[in-house]
C-alpha positions in Angstrom: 47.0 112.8 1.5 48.8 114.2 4.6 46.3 115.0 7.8 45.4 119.0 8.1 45.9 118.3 12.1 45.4 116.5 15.0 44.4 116.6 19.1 44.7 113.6 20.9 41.0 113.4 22.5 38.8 110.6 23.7 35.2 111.3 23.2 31.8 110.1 22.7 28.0 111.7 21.0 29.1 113.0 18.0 27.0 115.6 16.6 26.6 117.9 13.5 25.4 121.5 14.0 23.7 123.5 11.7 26.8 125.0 10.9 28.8 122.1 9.5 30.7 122.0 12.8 31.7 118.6 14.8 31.4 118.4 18.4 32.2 115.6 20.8 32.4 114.9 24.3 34.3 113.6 26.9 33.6 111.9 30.1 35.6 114.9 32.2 32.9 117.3 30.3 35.4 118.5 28.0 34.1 119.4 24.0 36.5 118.9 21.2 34.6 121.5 18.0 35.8 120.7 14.9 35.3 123.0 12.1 36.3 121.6 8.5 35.9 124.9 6.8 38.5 126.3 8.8 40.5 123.6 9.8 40.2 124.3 13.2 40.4 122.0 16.0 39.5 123.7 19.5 38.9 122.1 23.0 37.0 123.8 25.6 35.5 122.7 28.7 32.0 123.8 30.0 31.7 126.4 33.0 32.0 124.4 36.5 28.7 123.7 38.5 27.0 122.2 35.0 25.2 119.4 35.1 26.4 116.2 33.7 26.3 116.8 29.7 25.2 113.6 28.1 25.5 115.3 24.7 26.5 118.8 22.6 25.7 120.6 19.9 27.8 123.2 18.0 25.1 126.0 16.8 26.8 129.0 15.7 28.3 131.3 18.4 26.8 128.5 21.2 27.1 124.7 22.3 24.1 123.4 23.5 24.3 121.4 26.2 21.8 118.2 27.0 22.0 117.4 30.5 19.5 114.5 32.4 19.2 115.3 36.8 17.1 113.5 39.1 14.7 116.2 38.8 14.4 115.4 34.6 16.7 117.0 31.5 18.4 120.0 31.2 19.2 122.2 28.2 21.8 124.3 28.5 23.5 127.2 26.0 27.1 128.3 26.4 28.4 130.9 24.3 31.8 130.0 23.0 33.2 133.4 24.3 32.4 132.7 27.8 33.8 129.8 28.5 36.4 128.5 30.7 39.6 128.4 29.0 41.0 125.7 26.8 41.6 122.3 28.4 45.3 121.7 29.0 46.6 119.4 25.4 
């Protein structure tokens, strides 16, 4: 069996969405979506001035992002179409 594809990535808090989609993240707030239907391998980074994502969650059109601040957790929803472009491979 030969691999479908790759992107060199280090990441952390893997998670499943509802979807079927994989999502990881980085410590530089990057997320690496994985989608096995497709075959599609996509890294985006979240919109500057977010908080500190401690985790992500692909959910259709969206990430949802966890966040914890002094001030107590944040949730956050990005839509995929309005994020900043892909991080540099």
């Amino acid at each position: 069996m030969e691999p479908a594809g790759s992107l060199p990535f280090w990441g952390r808090s893997l998670q499943i969405g509802p979807d079927g989609r994989l999502a990881l993240l980085s410590p530089e707030g990057a997320v690496l979506l994985v989608d096995l239907s497709s075959r599609a391998l996509t890294r985006v980074r979240l919109a500057g001035g977010a908080p500190r994502a401690f985790t992500v969650v692909p959910a259709g059109g969206r990430i949802i992002s966890l966040s914890r601040r002094p001030q107590g957790s944040t949730v956050t929803a990005y839509e995929l179409g309005q994020l900043t472009a892909s991080a540099p491979r």
